[in-house]
N, C-alpha and C positions, 0 to 999 in steps of 0.2 A: 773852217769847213762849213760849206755850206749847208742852211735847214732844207729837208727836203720832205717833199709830201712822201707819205707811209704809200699811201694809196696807189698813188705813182709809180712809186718803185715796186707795187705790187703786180700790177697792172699792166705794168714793161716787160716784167719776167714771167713766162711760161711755167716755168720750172724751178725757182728756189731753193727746190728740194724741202729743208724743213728750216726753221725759222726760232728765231729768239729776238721782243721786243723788252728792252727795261727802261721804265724811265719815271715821270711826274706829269700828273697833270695839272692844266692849264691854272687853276687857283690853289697850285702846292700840296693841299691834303691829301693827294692820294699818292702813294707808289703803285705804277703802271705796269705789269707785265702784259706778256703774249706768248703764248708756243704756238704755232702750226705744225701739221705733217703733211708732205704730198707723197704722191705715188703714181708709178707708170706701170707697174708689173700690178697683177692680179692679189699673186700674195701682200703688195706694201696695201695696195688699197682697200684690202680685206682686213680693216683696223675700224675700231671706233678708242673714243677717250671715256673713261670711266672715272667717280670721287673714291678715293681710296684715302681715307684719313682727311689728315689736312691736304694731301696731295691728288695726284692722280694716278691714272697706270694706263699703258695698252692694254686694249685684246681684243682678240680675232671676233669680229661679227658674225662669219661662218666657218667655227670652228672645223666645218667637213673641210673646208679648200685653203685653212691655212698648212703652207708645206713647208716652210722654217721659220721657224720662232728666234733665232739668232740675237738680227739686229733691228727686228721688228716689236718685241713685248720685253715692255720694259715701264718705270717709273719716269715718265720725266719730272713729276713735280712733285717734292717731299719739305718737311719742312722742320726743321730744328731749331726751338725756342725762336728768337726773333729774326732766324733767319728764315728767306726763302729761295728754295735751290731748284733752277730748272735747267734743263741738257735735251741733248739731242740720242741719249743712250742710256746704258746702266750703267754710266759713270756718276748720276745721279746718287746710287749709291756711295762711291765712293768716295764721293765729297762728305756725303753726309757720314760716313763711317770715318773719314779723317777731321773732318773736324770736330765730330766728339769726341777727337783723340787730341783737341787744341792744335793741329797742324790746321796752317792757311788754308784756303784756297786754291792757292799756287799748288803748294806741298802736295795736296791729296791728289791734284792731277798728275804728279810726277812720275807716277808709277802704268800712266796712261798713255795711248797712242790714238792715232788716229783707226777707223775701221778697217777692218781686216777684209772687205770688198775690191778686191784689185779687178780691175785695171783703176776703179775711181777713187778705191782708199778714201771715201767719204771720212769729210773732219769731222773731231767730235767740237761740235761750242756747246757752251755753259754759262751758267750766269750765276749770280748771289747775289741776294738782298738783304741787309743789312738796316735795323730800323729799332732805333734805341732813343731814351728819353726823347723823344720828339725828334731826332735827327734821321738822315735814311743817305745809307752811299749802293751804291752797287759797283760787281765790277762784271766783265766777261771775259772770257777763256775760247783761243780757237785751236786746236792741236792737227797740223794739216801732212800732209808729208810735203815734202820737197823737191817740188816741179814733177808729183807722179813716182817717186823712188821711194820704195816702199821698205827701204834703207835708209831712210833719213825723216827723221820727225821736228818739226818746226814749231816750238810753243810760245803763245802771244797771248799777255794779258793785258786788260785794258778796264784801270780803277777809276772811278767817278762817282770824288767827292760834294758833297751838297749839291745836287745836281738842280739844274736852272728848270724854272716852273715851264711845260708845256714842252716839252721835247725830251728823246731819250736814244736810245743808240739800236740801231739790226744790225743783227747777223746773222748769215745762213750761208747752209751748205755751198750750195753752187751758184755759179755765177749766170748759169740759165743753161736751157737744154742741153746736150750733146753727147759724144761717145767717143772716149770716156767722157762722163761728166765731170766740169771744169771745177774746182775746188775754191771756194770765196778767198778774196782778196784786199785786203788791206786794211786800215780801221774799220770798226762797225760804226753803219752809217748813222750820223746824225740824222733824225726824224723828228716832225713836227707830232707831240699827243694832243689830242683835242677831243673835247666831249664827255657823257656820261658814259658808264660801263656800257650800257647796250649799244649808244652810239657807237663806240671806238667798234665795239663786238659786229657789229652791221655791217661797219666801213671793211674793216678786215676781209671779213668771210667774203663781203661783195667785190671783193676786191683783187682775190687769189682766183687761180687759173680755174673755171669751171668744171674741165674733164681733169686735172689731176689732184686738185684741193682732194683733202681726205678727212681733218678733225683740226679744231681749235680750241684752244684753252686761253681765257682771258679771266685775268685779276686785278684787280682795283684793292689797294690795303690802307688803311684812312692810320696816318703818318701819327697821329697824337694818341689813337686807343690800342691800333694794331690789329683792329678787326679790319674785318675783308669781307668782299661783294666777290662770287665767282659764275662766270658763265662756260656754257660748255655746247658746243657745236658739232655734230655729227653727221657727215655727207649720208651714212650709212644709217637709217631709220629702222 
């Protein structure tokens, strides 16, 4: 598979919908994440990202014009001893609730589907971070329906061990604009990481669709102590 610039593929797509980056940067010490969120309707883009623990949360910027809370406020980043768990929903939760129950990864999504938004049935992806005496794996999670049948749910996971310095894997919702919005497709894409936190944090934000960008969350977690460097970007000020 080939490496591909992040930016690129940022830049190409209108629409992504929301996003999951996990990987290493370029001199191995760090573990890499990223969340984004977009938005076309009023209510998606009536969000900012907030620190809630070690994690994050939504919520509404103008709590007058938000009109469902559903599938819009929610945790995407929480974190449980050395791990770190980010999604696209409140399945967040439920990782973090099964695997203090020792169920995988896998296991705690099993009980899960993709969004209950039809005609698009947006998937839910996931990630985990894993980073233990000096070592760090991650995997990700896409849960999609199949082909639009909101009768058939498709789940794919994708593990990576000791992952190579300077690259890490996306995935996200859609495969760019439309109606319905198309649902991502296939591995999550090999990407080139490069730079310091605020670099990669720049490249990003500058990088996502101007009118639909809505909030990002970027992590840097230094692989030998387990502390972390976090930035946090809000369209909404």
């Amino acid at each position: 598979m080939k490496l591909l610039s992040l930016a690129e593929e940022l830049r190409s797509n209108s629409y992504p919908g929301r996003g999951i980056v996990i990987g290493r940067s370029k001199d191995g010490a760090k573990a890499v994440t990223a969340y984004f969120i977009m938005g076309r309707s009023e209510n998606s883009r009536n969000r900012v990202f907030v620190e809630e623990g070690e994690g994050i949360r939504t919520q509404a910027f103008d709590p007058a014009k938000l009109s469902d809370p559903s599938l819009i406020i929610y945790a995407p980043v929480r974190v449980l001893g050395n791990k770190t768990i980010v999604t696209n929903g409140d399945q967040t939760d439920t990782i973090y609730e099964g695997m203090d129950k020792q169920l995988t990864f896998e296991q705690s999504l099993r009980c899960r589907e993709f969004e209950p938004d039809g005609p698009n049935y947006t998937p839910r992806i996931s990630g985990i971070m894993h980073i233990e005496n000096g070592g760090y794996n991650y995997a990700m999670s896409i849960l999609k329906s199949s082909n639009g049948d909101p009768e058939s749910c498709c789940r794919f996971t994708y593990a990576y061990e000791k992952p190579l310095n300077g690259e890490g894997r996306f995935i996200h919702t859609y495969m760019g604009d439309g109606n319905p919005l198309p649902s991502f497709e296939g591995e999550p894409k090999r990407v080139e990481i490069d730079g310091t936190i605020d670099e990669f944090t720049e490249m990003v934000w500058n990088s996502l669709n101007q009118d639909n960008k809505v909030s990002l969350f970027v992590r840097f977690i230094d692989i030998a102590t387990g502390t972390y460097e976090t930035r946090i970007v809000n369209k909404n000020k």
